[in-house]
C-alpha positions as CSV (number, residue, x, y, z in Angstrom):
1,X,0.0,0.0,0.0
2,X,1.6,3.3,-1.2
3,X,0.8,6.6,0.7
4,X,-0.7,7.7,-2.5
5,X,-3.2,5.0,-2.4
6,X,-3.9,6.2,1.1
7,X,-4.7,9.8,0.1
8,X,-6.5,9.2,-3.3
9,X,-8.9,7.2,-0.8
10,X,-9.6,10.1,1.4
11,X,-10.1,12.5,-1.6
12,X,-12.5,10.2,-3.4
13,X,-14.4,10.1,0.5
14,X,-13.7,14.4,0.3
15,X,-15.2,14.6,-3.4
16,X,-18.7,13.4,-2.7
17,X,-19.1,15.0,0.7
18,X,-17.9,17.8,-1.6
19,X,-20.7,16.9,-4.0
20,X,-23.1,16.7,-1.1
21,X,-22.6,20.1,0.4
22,X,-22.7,21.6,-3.6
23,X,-26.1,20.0,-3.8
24,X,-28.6,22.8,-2.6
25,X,-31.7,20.6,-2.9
26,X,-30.1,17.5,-0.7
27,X,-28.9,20.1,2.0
28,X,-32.2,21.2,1.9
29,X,-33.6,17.6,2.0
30,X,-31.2,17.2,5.2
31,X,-32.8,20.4,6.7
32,X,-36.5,19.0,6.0
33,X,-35.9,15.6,8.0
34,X,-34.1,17.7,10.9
35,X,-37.5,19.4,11.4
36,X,-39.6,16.0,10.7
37,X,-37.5,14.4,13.3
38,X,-37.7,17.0,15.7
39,X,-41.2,17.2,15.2
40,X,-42.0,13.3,15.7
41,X,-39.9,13.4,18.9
42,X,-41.7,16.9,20.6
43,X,-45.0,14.6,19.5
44,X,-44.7,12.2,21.5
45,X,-43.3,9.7,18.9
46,X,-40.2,7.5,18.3
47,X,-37.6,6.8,15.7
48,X,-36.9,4.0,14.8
49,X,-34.1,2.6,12.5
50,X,-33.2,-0.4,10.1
51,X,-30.5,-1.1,7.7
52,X,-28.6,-4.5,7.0
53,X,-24.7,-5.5,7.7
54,X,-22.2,-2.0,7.8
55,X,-25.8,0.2,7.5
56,X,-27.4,-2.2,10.3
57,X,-24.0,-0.5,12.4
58,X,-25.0,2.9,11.3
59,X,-28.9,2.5,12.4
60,X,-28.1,1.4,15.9
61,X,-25.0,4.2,16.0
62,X,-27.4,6.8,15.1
63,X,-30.6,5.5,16.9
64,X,-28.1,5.6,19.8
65,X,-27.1,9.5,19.4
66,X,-30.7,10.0,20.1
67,X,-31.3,7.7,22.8
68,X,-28.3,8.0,24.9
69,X,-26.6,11.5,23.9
70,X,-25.2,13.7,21.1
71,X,-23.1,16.5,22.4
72,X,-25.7,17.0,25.4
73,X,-26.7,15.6,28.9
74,X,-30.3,15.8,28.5
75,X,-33.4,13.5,28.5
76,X,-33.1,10.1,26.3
77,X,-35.1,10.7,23.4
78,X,-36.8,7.4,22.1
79,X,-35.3,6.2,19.3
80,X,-34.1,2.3,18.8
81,X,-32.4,0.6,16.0
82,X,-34.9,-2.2,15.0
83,X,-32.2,-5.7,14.9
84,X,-30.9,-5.4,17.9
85,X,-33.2,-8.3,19.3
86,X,-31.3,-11.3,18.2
87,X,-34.0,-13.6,19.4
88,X,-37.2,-11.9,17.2
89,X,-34.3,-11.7,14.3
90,X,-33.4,-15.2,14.5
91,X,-36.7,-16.4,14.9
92,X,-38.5,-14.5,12.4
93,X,-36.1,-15.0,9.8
94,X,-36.3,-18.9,10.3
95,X,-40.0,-19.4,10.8
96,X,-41.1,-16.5,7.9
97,X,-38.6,-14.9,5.9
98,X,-35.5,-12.5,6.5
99,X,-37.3,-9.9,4.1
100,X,-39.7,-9.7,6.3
101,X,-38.1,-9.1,10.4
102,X,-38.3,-5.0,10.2
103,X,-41.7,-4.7,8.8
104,X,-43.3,-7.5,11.5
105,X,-41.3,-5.6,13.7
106,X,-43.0,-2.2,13.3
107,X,-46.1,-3.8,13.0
108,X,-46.3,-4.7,16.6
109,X,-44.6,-1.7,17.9
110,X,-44.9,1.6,15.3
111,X,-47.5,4.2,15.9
112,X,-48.7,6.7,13.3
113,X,-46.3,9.8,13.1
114,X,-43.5,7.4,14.4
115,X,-40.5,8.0,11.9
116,X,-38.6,4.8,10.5
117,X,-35.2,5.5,8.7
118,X,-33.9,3.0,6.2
119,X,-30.6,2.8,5.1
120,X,-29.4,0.9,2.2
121,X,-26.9,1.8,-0.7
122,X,-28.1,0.0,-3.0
123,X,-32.0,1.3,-2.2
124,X,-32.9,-2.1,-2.7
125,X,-32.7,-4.5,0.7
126,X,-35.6,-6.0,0.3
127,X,-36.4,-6.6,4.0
128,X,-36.3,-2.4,4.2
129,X,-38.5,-1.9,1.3
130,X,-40.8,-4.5,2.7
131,X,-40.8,-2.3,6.0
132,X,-41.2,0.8,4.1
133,X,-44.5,-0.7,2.7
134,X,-45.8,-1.6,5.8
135,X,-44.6,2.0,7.2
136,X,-46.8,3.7,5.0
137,X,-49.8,1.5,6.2
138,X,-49.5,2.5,9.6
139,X,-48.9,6.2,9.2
140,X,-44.9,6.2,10.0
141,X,-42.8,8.8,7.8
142,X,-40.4,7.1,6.1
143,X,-36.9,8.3,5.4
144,X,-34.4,7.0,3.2
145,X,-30.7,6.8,3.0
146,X,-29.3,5.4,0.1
147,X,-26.9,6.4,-2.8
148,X,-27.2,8.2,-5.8
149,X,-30.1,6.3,-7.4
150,X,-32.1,5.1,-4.6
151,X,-33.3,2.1,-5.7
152,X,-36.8,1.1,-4.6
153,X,-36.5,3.2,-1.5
154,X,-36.9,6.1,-3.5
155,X,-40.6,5.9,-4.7
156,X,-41.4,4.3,-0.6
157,X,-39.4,7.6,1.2
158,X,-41.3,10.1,1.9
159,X,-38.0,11.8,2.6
160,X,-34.7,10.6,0.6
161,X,-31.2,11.5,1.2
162,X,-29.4,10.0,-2.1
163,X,-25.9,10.6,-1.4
164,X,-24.1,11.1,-4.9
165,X,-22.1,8.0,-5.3
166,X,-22.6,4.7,-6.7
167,X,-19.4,3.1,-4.2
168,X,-20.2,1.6,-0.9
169,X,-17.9,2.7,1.3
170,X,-18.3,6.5,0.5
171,X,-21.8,5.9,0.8
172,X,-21.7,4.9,4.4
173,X,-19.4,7.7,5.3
174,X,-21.1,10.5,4.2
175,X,-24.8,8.5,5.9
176,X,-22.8,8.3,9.0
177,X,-22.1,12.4,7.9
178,X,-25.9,13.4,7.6
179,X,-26.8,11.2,10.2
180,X,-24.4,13.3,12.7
181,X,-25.9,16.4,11.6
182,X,-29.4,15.3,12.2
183,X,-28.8,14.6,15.7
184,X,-27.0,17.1,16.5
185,X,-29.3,20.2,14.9
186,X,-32.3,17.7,16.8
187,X,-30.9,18.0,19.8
188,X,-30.3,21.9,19.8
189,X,-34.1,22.2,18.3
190,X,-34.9,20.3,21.3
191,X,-32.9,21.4,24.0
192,X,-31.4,24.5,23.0
């Protein structure tokens, strides 16, 4: 590995944040789900999130910014990242069908102007999409983070951040970017 290698790495990771913060209508996108978010939690209502392998360690990352604490001591603010139970996983996937465990899920526990984000880069993990669908059914606002195309996320978000990239990795950094940024301009809106 040559240091070059090193650095071309961290300016392909620079250029699509840089292609992010050029994009006035996806900065605005990130400001609209801020207030959506803010909104659900001052309401009484929870956030939930779901994404599969590196984006499953994102949703419980970010679910935990909000439930534990951001930059502020404050009140927990409910918010949960939806695999975390190993038992229901295990067990739903085996007895019914790993495409469906986040959308039984939020069937037994979401609540109409509850807010479920999705991430995914592709757009496309099927078990999301399914608990997009059933989202919609209950009345939960449904935000996506994906990359540049969006997949089938992008018709079932009623929010979608598309980060401008069609690689993986640079993807998940710039999610784990936004993500960051919605928690912390939450938690001012909430606490000051």
């Amino acid at each position: 590995m040559s240091i070059a290698s090193i650095k071309n790495i961290i300016k392909a990771s620079i250029d699509v944040k840089q292609l992010l913060l050029d994009d006035e209508v996806l900065v605005s996108q990130i400001n609209v789900v801020t207030t959506a978010i803010t909104d659900a939690f001052k309401n009484g209502n929870s956030v939930y999130f779901a994404g599969n392998g590196g984006s499953a360690a994102d949703a419980q990352h970010l679910a935990a910014e909000f439930s534990g604490r951001f930059y502020k001591d404050r009140k927990a603010l409910p918010s949960d990242a939806l695999h975390c139970n190993t038992s229901y996983l295990t067990a739903v996937a085996n007895d019914y069908s790993y495409d469906v465990i986040y959308a039984r899920l939020l069937e037994g526990l979401a609540k109409p102007g509850d807010v479920l984000v999705g991430i995914s880069t592709s757009g496309n993990s099927a078990n999301i999409v399914k608990a997009f669908e059933m989202a919609k059914t209950i009345g939960v606002v449904t935000v996506g983070f994906t990359g540049a195309k969006g997949g089938k996320m992008k018709e079932l978000s009623d929010y979608l951040i598309n980060i401008p990239s069609n690689t993986t990795p640079r993807i998940q950094e710039s999610h784990i970017l936004v993500g960051h940024i919605i928690c912390e301009l939450v938690e001012i809106q909430i606490f000051g």
